[in-house]
BALUMLUM-708008 format. One record per residue: x, y, z of N, C-alpha, C in turn; residue in three letters. Coordinates in steps of 0.1 Angstrom, whole numbers, plus 2048, in hexadecimal, padded with zeros to 3 digits. Example, Ala and Ser with C-alpha at 12.3 -4.5 7.8 and 13.67 -1.06 7.14 Angstrom:
<nodes>
8847C784E87B7D384E8847DF84EALA/8807EA8478897F584788180084FSER/
</nodes>
This chain:
<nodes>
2ABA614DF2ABA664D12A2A5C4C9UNK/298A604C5291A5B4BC292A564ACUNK/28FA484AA293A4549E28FA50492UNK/27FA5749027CA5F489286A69487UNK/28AA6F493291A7949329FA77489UNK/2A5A6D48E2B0A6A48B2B2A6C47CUNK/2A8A614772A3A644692A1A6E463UNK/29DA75466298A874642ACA8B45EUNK/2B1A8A46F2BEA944652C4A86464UNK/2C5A7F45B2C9A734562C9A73445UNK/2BFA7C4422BBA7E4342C2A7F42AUNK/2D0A8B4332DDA8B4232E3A7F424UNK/2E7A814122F1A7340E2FDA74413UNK/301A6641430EA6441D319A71412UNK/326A73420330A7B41A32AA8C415UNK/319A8C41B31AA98419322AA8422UNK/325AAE41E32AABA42731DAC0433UNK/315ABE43330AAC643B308AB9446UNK/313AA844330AAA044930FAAA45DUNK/31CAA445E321AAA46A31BAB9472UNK/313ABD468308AC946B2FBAC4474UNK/2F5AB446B2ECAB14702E9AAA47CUNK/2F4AA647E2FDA9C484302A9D492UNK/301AAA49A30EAAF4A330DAA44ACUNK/300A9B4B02FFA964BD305A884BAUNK/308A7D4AC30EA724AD31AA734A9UNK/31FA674B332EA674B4334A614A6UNK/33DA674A5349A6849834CA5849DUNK/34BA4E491355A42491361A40492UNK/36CA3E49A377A3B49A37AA2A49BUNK/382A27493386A17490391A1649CUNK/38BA0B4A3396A054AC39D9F74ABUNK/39A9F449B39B9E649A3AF9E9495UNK/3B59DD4993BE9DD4973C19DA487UNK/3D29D94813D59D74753CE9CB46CUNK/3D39BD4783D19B24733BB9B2472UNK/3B59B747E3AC9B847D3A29BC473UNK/3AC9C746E3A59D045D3A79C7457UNK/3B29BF4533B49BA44A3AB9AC449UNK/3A79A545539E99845A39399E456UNK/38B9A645937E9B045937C9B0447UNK/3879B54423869B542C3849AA42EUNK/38D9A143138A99342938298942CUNK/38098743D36D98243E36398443FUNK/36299744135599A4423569A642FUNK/35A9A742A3599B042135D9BD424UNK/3639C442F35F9D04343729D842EUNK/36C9E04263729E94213729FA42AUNK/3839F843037FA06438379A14433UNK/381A12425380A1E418373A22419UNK/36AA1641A355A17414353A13424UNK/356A1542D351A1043C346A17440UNK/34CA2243933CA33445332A35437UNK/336A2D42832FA3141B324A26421UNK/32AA1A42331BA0C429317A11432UNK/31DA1443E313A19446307A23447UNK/30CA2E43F303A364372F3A2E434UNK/2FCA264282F0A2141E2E5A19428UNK/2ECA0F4302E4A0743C2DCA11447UNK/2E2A2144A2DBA2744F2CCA2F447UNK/2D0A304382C5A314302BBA29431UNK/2C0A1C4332B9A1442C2A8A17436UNK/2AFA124412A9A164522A1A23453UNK/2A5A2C44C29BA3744D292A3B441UNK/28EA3043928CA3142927FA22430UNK/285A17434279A0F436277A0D441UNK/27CA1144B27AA0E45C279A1B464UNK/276A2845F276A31460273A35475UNK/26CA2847A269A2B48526FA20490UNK/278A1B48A27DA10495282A134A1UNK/289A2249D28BA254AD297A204B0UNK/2A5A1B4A42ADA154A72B9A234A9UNK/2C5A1E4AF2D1A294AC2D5A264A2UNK/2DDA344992DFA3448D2EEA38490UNK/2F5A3449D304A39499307A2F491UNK/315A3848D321A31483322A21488UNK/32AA2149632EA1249E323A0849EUNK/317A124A330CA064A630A9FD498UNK/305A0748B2FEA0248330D9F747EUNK/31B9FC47D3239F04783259E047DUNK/31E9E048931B9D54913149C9487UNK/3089D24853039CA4793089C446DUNK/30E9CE4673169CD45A31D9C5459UNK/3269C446332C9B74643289AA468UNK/3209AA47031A99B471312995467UNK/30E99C45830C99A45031699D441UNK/31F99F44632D99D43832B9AE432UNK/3219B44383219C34303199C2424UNK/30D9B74273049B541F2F59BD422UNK/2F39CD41B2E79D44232DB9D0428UNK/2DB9C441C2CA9C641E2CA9B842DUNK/2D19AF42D2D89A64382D49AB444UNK/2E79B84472E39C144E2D79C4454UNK/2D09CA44A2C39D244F2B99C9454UNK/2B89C04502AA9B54522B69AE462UNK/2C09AC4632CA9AB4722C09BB47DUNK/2C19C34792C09CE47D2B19CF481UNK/2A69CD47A29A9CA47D2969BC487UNK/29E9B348429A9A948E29E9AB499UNK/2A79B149E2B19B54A82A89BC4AFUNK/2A09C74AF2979D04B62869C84B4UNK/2859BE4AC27B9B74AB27C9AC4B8UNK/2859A54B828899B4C228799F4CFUNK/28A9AF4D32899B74E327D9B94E2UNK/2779BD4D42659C24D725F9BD4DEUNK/25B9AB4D625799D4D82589954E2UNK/2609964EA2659904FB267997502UNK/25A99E50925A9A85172629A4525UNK/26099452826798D52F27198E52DUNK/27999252428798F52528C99D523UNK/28B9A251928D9B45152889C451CUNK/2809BD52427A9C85302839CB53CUNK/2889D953C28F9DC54829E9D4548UNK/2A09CF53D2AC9CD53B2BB9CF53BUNK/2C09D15472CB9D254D2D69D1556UNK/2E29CC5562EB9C75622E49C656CUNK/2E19CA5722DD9CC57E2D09C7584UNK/2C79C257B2BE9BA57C2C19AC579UNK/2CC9AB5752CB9985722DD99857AUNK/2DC99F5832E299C58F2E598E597UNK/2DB98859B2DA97B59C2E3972594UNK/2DB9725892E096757F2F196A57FUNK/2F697557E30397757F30C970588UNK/30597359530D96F5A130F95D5A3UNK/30295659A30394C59930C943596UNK/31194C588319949582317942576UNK/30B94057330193B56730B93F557UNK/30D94F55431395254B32295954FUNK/32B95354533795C54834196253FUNK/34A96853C35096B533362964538UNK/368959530373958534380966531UNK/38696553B39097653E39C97252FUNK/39C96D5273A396D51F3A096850DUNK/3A29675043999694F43A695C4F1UNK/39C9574EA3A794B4E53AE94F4D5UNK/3BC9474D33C29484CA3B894F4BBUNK/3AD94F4BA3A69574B23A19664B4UNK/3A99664C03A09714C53909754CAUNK/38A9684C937F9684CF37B9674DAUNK/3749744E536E96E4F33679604F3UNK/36895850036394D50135895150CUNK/34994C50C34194E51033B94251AUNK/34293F52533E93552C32D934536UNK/32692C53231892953431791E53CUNK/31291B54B31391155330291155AUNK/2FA90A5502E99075522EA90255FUNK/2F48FC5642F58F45722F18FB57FUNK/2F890A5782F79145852EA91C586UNK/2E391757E2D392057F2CB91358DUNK/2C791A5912BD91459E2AC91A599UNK/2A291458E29991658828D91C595UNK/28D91B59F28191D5AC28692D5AEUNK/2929375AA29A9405AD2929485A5UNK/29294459C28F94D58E28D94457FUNK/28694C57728294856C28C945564UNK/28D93E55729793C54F296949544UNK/29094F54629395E539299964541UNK/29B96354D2AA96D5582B6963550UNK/2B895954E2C495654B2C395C53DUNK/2BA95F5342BB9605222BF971525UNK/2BB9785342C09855322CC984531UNK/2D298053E2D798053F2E997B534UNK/2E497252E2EC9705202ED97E517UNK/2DE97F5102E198F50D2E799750EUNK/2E899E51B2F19A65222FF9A151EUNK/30499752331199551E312995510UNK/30A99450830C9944F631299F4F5UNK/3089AC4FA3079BA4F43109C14FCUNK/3179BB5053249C150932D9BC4FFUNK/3309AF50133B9AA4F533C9B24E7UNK/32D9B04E132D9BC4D53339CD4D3UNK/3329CD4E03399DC4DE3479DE4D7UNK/34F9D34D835E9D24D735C9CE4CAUNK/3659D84BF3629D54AD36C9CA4B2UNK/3779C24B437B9B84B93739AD4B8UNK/36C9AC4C03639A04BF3549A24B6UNK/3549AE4B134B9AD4A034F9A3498UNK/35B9A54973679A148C36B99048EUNK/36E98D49737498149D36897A4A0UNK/35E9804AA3529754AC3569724BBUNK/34D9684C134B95E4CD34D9554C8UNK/3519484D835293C4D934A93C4E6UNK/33F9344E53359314EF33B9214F4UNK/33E91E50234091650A333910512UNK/32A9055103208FE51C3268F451FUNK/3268F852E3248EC5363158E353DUNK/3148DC5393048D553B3068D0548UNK/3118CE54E30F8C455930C8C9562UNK/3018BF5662F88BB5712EA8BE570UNK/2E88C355E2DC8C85582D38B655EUNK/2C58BD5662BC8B35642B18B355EUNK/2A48A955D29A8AB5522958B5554UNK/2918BA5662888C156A2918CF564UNK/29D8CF5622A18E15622A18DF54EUNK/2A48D35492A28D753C2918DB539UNK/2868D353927D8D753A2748E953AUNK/2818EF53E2788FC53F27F90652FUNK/28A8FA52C28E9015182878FA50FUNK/27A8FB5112738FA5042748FE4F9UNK/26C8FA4EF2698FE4E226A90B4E1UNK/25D9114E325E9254E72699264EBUNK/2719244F727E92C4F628892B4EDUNK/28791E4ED2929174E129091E4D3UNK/2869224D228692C4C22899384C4UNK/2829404CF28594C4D12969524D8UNK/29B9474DF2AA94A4DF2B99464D2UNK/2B093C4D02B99394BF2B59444B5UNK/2AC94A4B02A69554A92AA9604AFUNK/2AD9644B92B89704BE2C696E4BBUNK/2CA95E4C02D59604BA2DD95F4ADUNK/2D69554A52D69564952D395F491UNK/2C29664902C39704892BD97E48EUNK/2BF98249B2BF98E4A22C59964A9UNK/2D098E4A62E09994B32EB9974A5UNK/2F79A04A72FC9A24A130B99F4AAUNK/30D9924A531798F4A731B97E4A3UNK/32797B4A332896E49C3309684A5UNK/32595A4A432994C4AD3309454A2UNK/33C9444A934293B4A534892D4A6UNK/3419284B234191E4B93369164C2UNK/3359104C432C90E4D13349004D6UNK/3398FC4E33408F14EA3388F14F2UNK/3328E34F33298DF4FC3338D0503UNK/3358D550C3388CC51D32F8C4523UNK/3368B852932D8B05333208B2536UNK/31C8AD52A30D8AB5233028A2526UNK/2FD89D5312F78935322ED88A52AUNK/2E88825282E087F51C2CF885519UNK/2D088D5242C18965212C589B516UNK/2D38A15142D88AD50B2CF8AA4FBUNK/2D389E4FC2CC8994EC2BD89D4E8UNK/2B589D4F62A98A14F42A88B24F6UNK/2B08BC4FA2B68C24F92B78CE4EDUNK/2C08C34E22C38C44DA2BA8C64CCUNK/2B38B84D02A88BA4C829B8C24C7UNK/29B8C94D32928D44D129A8DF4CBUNK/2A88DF4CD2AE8EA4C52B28EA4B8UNK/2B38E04B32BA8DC4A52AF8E3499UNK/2A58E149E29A8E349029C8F048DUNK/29F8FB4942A09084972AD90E48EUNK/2B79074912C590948C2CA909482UNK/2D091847B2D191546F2DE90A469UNK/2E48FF4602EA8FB45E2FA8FC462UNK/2F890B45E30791246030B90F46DUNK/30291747830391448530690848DUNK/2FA8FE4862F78EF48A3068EC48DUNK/30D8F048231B8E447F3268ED486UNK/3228F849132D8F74953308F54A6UNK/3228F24A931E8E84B33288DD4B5UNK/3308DA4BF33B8D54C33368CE4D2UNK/3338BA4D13308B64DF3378B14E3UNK/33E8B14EE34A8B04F234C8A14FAUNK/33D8A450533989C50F3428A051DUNK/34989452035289552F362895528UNK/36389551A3738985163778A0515UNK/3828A551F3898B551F3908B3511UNK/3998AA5103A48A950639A8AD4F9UNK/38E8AD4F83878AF4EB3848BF4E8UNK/37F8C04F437D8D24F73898DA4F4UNK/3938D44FA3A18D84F53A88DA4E8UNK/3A48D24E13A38D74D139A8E14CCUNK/3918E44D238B8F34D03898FF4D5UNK/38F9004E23909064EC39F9044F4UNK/3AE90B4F23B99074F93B9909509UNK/3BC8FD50F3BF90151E3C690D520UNK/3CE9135193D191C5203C892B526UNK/3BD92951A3B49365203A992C52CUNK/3AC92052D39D91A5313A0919545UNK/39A91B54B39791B55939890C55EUNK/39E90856D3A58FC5703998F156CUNK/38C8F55723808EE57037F8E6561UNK/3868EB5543838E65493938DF542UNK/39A8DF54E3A58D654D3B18E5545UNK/3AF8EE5493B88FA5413C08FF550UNK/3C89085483D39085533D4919556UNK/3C39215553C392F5533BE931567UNK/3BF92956F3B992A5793AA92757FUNK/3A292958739992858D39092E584UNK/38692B57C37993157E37493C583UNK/37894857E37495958836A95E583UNK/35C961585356964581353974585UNK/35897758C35898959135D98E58AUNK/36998C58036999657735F99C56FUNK/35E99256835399355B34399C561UNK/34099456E33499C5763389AC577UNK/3449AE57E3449BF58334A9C7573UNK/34A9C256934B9C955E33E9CB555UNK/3349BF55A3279C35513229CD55AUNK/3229C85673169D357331E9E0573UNK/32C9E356D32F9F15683299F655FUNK/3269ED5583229F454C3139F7549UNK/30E9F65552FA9FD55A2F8A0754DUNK/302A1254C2FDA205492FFA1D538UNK/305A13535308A125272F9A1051FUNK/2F5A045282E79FF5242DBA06521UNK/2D7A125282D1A195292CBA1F51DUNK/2D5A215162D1A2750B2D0A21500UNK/2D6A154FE2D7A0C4F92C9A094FBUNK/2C5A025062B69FE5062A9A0450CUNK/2A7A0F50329EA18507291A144FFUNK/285A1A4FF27DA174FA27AA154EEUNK/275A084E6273A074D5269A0E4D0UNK/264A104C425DA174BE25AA084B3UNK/24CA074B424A9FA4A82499FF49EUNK/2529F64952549FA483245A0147FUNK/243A0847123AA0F46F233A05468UNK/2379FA46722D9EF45C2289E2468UNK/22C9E34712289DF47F21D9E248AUNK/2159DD48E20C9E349D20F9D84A6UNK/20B9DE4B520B9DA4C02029CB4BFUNK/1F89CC4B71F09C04B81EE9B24ACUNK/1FB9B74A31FF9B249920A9A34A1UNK/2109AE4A921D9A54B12169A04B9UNK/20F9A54C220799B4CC20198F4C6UNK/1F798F4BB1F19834B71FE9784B0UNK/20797C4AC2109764A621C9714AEUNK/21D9774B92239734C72189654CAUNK/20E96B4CC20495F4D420494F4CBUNK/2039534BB2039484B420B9424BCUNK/21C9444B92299444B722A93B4C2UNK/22693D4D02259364D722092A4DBUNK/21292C4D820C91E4D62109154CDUNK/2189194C221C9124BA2289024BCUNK/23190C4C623890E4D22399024D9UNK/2289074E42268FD4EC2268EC4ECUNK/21A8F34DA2158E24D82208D94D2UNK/22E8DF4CD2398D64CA2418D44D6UNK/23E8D74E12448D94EC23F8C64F4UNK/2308C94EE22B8BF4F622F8AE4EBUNK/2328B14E12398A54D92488A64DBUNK/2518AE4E025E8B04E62608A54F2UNK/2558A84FA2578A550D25B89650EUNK/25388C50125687E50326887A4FDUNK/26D8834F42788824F0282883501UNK/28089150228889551628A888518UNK/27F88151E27687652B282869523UNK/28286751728985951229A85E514UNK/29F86A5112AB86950F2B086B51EUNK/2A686D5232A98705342AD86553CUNK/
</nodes>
Protein backbone atom coordinates (compact mmCIF):
# COMPACT_ATOMS: atom_id res chain seq x y z
CA UNK A 1 0.00 0.00 0.00
CA UNK A 2 1.31 3.07 -1.08
CA UNK A 3 1.92 6.09 0.97
CA UNK A 4 0.21 8.48 -1.88
CA UNK A 5 -2.58 6.28 -1.85
CA UNK A 6 -3.10 6.15 1.66
CA UNK A 7 -3.16 9.85 1.67
CA UNK A 8 -5.68 10.08 -1.11
CA UNK A 9 -8.48 8.30 1.20
CA UNK A 10 -6.90 9.89 4.29
CA UNK A 11 -8.28 13.27 3.28
CA UNK A 12 -11.48 13.39 5.61
CA UNK A 13 -11.24 14.99 9.04
CA UNK A 14 -10.90 12.81 11.84
CA UNK A 15 -14.38 11.39 13.42
CA UNK A 16 -15.76 11.80 10.03
CA UNK A 17 -18.80 9.32 9.18
CA UNK A 18 -17.62 8.42 5.48
CA UNK A 19 -13.99 7.83 7.27
CA UNK A 20 -14.70 3.82 7.83
CA UNK A 21 -15.95 4.05 4.11
CA UNK A 22 -12.57 5.05 3.14
CA UNK A 23 -10.94 3.07 5.21
CA UNK A 24 -12.23 -0.83 4.86
CA UNK A 25 -8.57 -2.16 4.51
CA UNK A 26 -6.95 -0.54 8.00
CA UNK A 27 -7.24 -2.15 11.08
CA UNK A 28 -9.59 -0.67 13.81
CA UNK A 29 -7.33 0.23 16.94
CA UNK A 30 -8.00 -1.68 19.91
CA UNK A 31 -6.20 -0.63 23.36
CA UNK A 32 -4.50 -3.51 25.05
CA UNK A 33 -2.85 -1.39 27.57
CA UNK A 34 -3.84 -2.23 30.96
CA UNK A 35 -5.69 0.08 33.82
CA UNK A 36 -2.55 1.06 35.62
CA UNK A 37 -0.92 1.43 32.15
CA UNK A 38 -3.64 4.15 30.89
CA UNK A 39 -3.31 5.79 33.69
CA UNK A 40 1.07 5.69 33.49
CA UNK A 41 0.55 6.53 29.63
CA UNK A 42 -1.75 10.33 30.91
CA UNK A 43 0.69 11.01 33.23
CA UNK A 44 4.11 10.49 31.39
CA UNK A 45 3.49 10.53 27.98
CA UNK A 46 0.34 13.02 27.85
CA UNK A 47 -1.90 10.45 26.13
CA UNK A 48 -5.47 11.07 26.65
CA UNK A 49 -7.55 7.98 25.58
CA UNK A 50 -10.71 10.40 25.02
CA UNK A 51 -8.27 12.47 22.02
CA UNK A 52 -6.14 9.09 21.26
CA UNK A 53 -7.63 8.41 17.48
CA UNK A 54 -8.31 12.72 17.43
CA UNK A 55 -3.95 12.84 17.54
CA UNK A 56 -3.59 10.24 15.56
CA UNK A 57 -5.68 11.67 13.00
CA UNK A 58 -3.99 15.04 13.09
CA UNK A 59 -0.25 13.22 12.97
CA UNK A 60 -1.77 11.23 10.03
CA UNK A 61 -2.62 14.69 8.41
CA UNK A 62 0.14 16.03 9.20
CA UNK A 63 2.04 13.09 6.95
CA UNK A 64 -0.19 13.51 4.09
CA UNK A 65 -0.22 17.45 4.00
CA UNK A 66 3.86 17.60 4.09
CA UNK A 67 5.30 14.13 3.42
CA UNK A 68 2.74 13.22 1.08
CA UNK A 69 5.12 10.48 -0.46
CA UNK A 70 6.92 8.78 2.32
CA UNK A 71 5.47 5.68 1.78
CA UNK A 72 4.90 5.22 5.54
CA UNK A 73 1.80 3.15 7.17
CA UNK A 74 -0.81 5.18 8.37
CA UNK A 75 -2.53 2.63 10.82
CA UNK A 76 -4.00 3.81 14.08
CA UNK A 77 -1.19 1.34 16.24
CA UNK A 78 1.66 2.18 13.99
CA UNK A 79 1.42 5.88 13.83
CA UNK A 80 0.75 5.89 18.04
CA UNK A 81 4.23 4.39 18.46
CA UNK A 82 5.43 7.67 17.60
CA UNK A 83 3.19 9.73 19.63
CA UNK A 84 4.23 8.43 22.42
CA UNK A 85 7.81 8.44 22.19
CA UNK A 86 7.44 12.00 21.86
CA UNK A 87 4.74 12.92 24.79
CA UNK A 88 1.95 13.37 21.93
CA UNK A 89 3.84 16.21 20.79
CA UNK A 90 2.86 16.34 16.61
CA UNK A 91 5.19 18.19 15.17
CA UNK A 92 8.02 15.84 17.48
CA UNK A 93 6.06 12.97 16.47
CA UNK A 94 6.23 13.71 12.92
CA UNK A 95 9.89 14.92 12.47
CA UNK A 96 10.32 11.02 14.85
CA UNK A 97 8.29 9.63 11.90
CA UNK A 98 10.44 11.19 9.06
CA UNK A 99 13.69 10.27 10.51
CA UNK A 100 12.59 6.79 11.15
CA UNK A 101 12.07 6.02 7.26
CA UNK A 102 15.05 8.43 6.62
CA UNK A 103 17.49 6.45 8.75
CA UNK A 104 16.38 2.84 6.56
CA UNK A 105 16.71 5.05 3.31
CA UNK A 106 20.40 6.19 4.22
CA UNK A 107 22.02 2.74 5.34
CA UNK A 108 21.66 0.18 2.56
CA UNK A 109 24.04 -2.02 4.66
CA UNK A 110 21.99 -2.32 7.24
CA UNK A 111 18.19 -1.80 6.00
CA UNK A 112 18.36 -3.93 2.80
CA UNK A 113 16.61 -7.24 2.92
CA UNK A 114 16.02 -6.87 6.31
CA UNK A 115 14.83 -9.79 8.16
CA UNK A 116 14.98 -12.62 10.97
CA UNK A 117 16.14 -14.74 8.95
CA UNK A 118 18.98 -13.12 7.47
CA UNK A 119 20.87 -12.04 10.59
CA UNK A 120 20.44 -15.63 11.63
CA UNK A 121 23.95 -15.89 12.52
CA UNK A 122 24.32 -13.13 14.75
CA UNK A 123 21.31 -14.72 16.68
CA UNK A 124 22.70 -18.05 17.20
CA UNK A 125 25.73 -16.22 18.53
CA UNK A 126 24.14 -14.88 20.98
CA UNK A 127 25.42 -11.30 20.34
CA UNK A 128 21.76 -9.84 21.07
CA UNK A 129 19.15 -11.11 23.48
CA UNK A 130 16.05 -10.34 25.20
CA UNK A 131 15.91 -11.38 29.01
CA UNK A 132 12.54 -13.87 29.49
CA UNK A 133 11.32 -11.65 32.12
CA UNK A 134 10.53 -7.26 32.44
CA UNK A 135 11.83 -5.85 35.56
CA UNK A 136 9.79 -4.34 38.46
CA UNK A 137 9.04 -1.35 35.90
CA UNK A 138 7.90 -3.41 33.56
CA UNK A 139 10.56 -2.93 31.16
CA UNK A 140 12.09 -5.66 28.74
CA UNK A 141 15.86 -5.95 29.38
CA UNK A 142 17.81 -6.10 26.30
CA UNK A 143 21.03 -8.02 26.84
CA UNK A 144 24.06 -7.17 24.29
CA UNK A 145 27.29 -9.37 24.53
CA UNK A 146 30.04 -7.60 21.78
CA UNK A 147 32.18 -10.58 23.14
CA UNK A 148 30.12 -13.01 21.10
CA UNK A 149 30.67 -11.25 17.65
CA UNK A 150 33.70 -13.07 15.88
CA UNK A 151 34.50 -9.84 13.39
CA UNK A 152 36.29 -12.37 10.28
CA UNK A 153 32.31 -14.06 10.33
CA UNK A 154 30.73 -10.99 9.38
CA UNK A 155 30.53 -7.34 9.36
CA UNK A 156 29.51 -5.21 12.28
CA UNK A 157 26.09 -3.75 10.54
CA UNK A 158 24.96 -7.69 10.87
CA UNK A 159 25.11 -6.99 14.60
CA UNK A 160 23.25 -3.14 14.15
CA UNK A 161 20.58 -5.44 12.17
CA UNK A 162 20.43 -7.42 14.01
CA UNK A 163 19.62 -5.00 17.25
CA UNK A 164 16.98 -3.49 14.96
CA UNK A 165 15.07 -6.47 14.60
CA UNK A 166 14.82 -6.93 18.21
CA UNK A 167 13.73 -3.02 18.75
CA UNK A 168 10.87 -3.42 16.20
CA UNK A 169 9.66 -6.52 17.66
CA UNK A 170 9.75 -5.04 21.26
CA UNK A 171 7.78 -2.02 19.84
CA UNK A 172 5.00 -3.87 18.79
CA UNK A 173 3.75 -4.34 22.45
CA UNK A 174 1.88 -0.74 23.58
CA UNK A 175 3.45 -2.22 26.93
CA UNK A 176 6.74 -1.44 26.13
CA UNK A 177 5.70 2.01 24.16
CA UNK A 178 4.67 3.07 27.49
CA UNK A 179 7.28 1.58 29.95
CA UNK A 180 10.36 1.68 27.54
CA UNK A 181 13.71 -0.61 27.68
CA UNK A 182 16.58 -1.41 29.83
CA UNK A 183 19.61 -2.12 27.68
CA UNK A 184 22.26 -4.48 29.45
CA UNK A 185 26.29 -4.44 27.81
CA UNK A 186 28.48 -6.67 28.55
CA UNK A 187 32.01 -5.52 27.19
CA UNK A 188 33.98 -8.33 28.41
CA UNK A 189 36.59 -9.54 26.52
CA UNK A 190 35.97 -6.45 24.08
CA UNK A 191 39.58 -6.01 22.43
CA UNK A 192 41.18 -2.92 20.49
CA UNK A 193 41.09 -4.93 17.33
CA UNK A 194 37.06 -5.67 17.76
CA UNK A 195 36.47 -2.10 19.16
CA UNK A 196 38.15 -0.47 16.28
CA UNK A 197 35.56 -1.46 13.72
CA UNK A 198 32.71 1.14 16.03
CA UNK A 199 33.87 4.11 14.58
CA UNK A 200 32.79 7.51 14.33
CA UNK A 201 30.36 6.77 11.19
CA UNK A 202 28.82 4.10 13.02
CA UNK A 203 28.83 5.66 16.29
CA UNK A 204 26.61 8.54 14.79
CA UNK A 205 24.58 6.58 12.64
CA UNK A 206 23.58 3.99 15.39
CA UNK A 207 23.08 6.67 18.22
CA UNK A 208 20.91 8.84 15.57
CA UNK A 209 18.62 5.84 15.12
CA UNK A 210 18.38 5.43 18.41
CA UNK A 211 17.90 8.94 19.86
CA UNK A 212 16.23 10.27 17.14
CA UNK A 213 14.88 7.51 14.56
CA UNK A 214 13.03 4.63 16.26
CA UNK A 215 10.37 5.00 18.36
CA UNK A 216 10.87 3.88 21.56
CA UNK A 217 12.29 4.83 24.94
CA UNK A 218 15.66 3.85 26.58
CA UNK A 219 15.54 4.03 29.67
CA UNK A 220 18.66 2.75 30.79
CA UNK A 221 21.76 1.62 29.47
CA UNK A 222 24.12 -0.90 32.23
CA UNK A 223 27.27 -1.31 30.99
CA UNK A 224 29.24 -4.55 32.47
CA UNK A 225 32.81 -5.63 32.70
CA UNK A 226 34.13 -2.95 30.76
CA UNK A 227 37.69 -3.02 30.00
CA UNK A 228 39.60 0.19 29.80
CA UNK A 229 39.38 0.43 25.87
CA UNK A 230 35.60 1.17 26.90
CA UNK A 231 36.73 4.84 27.75
CA UNK A 232 37.99 5.27 24.28
CA UNK A 233 34.87 3.72 23.33
CA UNK A 234 33.00 5.97 24.97
CA UNK A 235 34.47 8.82 23.77
CA UNK A 236 33.68 8.30 20.36
CA UNK A 237 30.16 8.01 21.58
CA UNK A 238 29.62 10.70 24.06
CA UNK A 239 29.84 13.66 21.58
CA UNK A 240 26.83 12.17 19.77
CA UNK A 241 24.56 11.76 22.95
CA UNK A 242 22.02 13.79 23.83
CA UNK A 243 22.38 14.90 27.73
CA UNK A 244 19.23 13.25 28.74
CA UNK A 245 20.58 9.93 27.44
CA UNK A 246 24.26 10.56 28.43
CA UNK A 247 23.07 10.48 32.21
CA UNK A 248 21.53 7.54 32.11
CA UNK A 249 24.45 5.52 31.11
CA UNK A 250 25.20 3.40 34.15
CA UNK A 251 29.24 1.79 34.36
CA UNK A 252 29.16 -0.72 36.42
CA UNK A 253 32.66 -2.41 35.57
CA UNK A 254 33.11 -6.09 37.28
CA UNK A 255 30.43 -5.12 40.32
CA UNK A 256 27.47 -7.29 40.28
CA UNK A 257 26.21 -5.74 43.67
CA UNK A 258 26.14 -2.30 41.55
CA UNK A 259 24.16 -3.68 38.52
CA UNK A 260 21.95 -5.01 41.15
CA UNK A 261 20.73 -1.78 42.13
CA UNK A 262 19.52 -1.24 38.68
CA UNK A 263 18.74 -4.41 37.42
CA UNK A 264 17.13 -7.05 40.37
CA UNK A 265 18.67 -10.55 40.41
CA UNK A 266 15.69 -11.90 40.29
CA UNK A 267 15.01 -11.36 36.53
CA UNK A 268 18.93 -11.53 35.89
CA UNK A 269 20.52 -14.96 34.47
CA UNK A 270 23.24 -17.02 36.82
CA UNK A 271 26.05 -15.34 34.71
CA UNK A 272 25.19 -11.82 36.11
CA UNK A 273 25.07 -13.07 39.71
CA UNK A 274 20.86 -13.37 39.51
CA UNK A 275 19.06 -16.27 40.45
CA UNK A 276 16.67 -16.36 37.08
CA UNK A 277 18.83 -19.42 35.70
CA UNK A 278 21.24 -20.00 32.87
CA UNK A 279 21.45 -17.64 30.13
CA UNK A 280 18.82 -19.05 27.28
CA UNK A 281 19.03 -17.51 24.32
CA UNK A 282 16.51 -19.79 22.09
CA UNK A 283 13.73 -18.24 23.35
CA UNK A 284 14.06 -14.79 22.28
CA UNK A 285 15.69 -16.32 18.75
CA UNK A 286 12.56 -18.80 17.83
CA UNK A 287 10.16 -15.80 18.64
CA UNK A 288 11.87 -13.19 16.30
CA UNK A 289 12.54 -15.96 13.34
CA UNK A 290 8.61 -16.46 13.91
CA UNK A 291 7.92 -13.45 13.31
CA UNK A 292 9.60 -13.46 9.25
CA UNK A 293 6.03 -12.67 7.94
CA UNK A 294 5.42 -9.66 10.29
CA UNK A 295 8.40 -7.82 8.77
CA UNK A 296 7.53 -8.02 5.41
CA UNK A 297 5.31 -5.50 5.30
CA UNK A 298 6.59 -3.59 7.68
CA UNK A 299 9.74 -3.28 5.52
CA UNK A 300 8.80 -3.03 2.11
CA UNK A 301 9.97 -0.55 -0.16
CA UNK A 302 10.41 3.46 0.62
CA UNK A 303 9.37 6.08 -1.51
CA UNK A 304 11.75 9.25 -0.93
CA UNK A 305 10.04 12.29 0.68
CA UNK A 306 8.87 14.74 -2.17
CA UNK A 307 11.37 17.50 -0.98
CA UNK A 308 14.15 14.79 -1.32
CA UNK A 309 16.17 13.00 -4.43
CA UNK A 310 18.22 10.05 -4.73
CA UNK A 311 21.29 12.19 -5.34
CA UNK A 312 20.63 14.73 -2.63
CA UNK A 313 21.12 11.72 0.03
CA UNK A 314 23.91 10.21 -1.86
CA UNK A 315 26.12 13.43 -1.82
CA UNK A 316 25.18 14.10 1.80
CA UNK A 317 25.60 10.41 2.80
CA UNK A 318 29.16 10.69 1.13
CA UNK A 319 29.96 14.10 2.98
CA UNK A 320 28.65 12.47 6.26
CA UNK A 321 31.04 10.03 6.00
CA UNK A 322 34.12 11.41 5.34
CA UNK A 323 33.39 13.61 7.92
CA UNK A 324 33.26 10.53 9.85
CA UNK A 325 36.42 9.10 8.80
CA UNK A 326 38.66 12.04 9.31
CA UNK A 327 37.48 12.26 13.21
CA UNK A 328 37.94 8.65 13.23
CA UNK A 329 41.55 9.20 12.44
CA UNK A 330 41.95 11.72 15.58
CA UNK A 331 39.82 8.97 17.68
CA UNK A 332 42.38 5.88 16.96
CA UNK A 333 45.19 7.56 19.24
CA UNK A 334 42.68 7.96 22.17
CA UNK A 335 41.70 3.63 21.56
CA UNK A 336 45.77 2.89 21.39
CA UNK A 337 46.34 5.02 25.10
CA UNK A 338 43.38 3.73 27.02
CA UNK A 339 44.25 0.29 25.70
Amino acid sequence: MSGESDCTRTSTSAGSPSDSELLPDRPKYVCTLSPDLVTKAREELQEKPEWRLRDVQALRDMVCKDYPSLGTCLDDAFLLRFLRARKFDYDRALQLLVNYHTCRRTWPEVFSNLKPSAIKPVLESGFVTVLPHRDPQGRHVVCIRPDRWTPSNYPITENIRAIYLTLEKLIQSEETQVNGIVILADYKGVSLSKASHFGPFVAKKVIGILQDGFPIRIKAVNIINEPRIFKGIFAIIKPFLKEKIANRFFLHGCDLNSLHQNIPPVILPEEYGGTAGKLDISAWNELLLASEEDFLHDFSELVLPCDSSPHDLLVSGEAEEKQCDDSLRGMKPQLYYCY
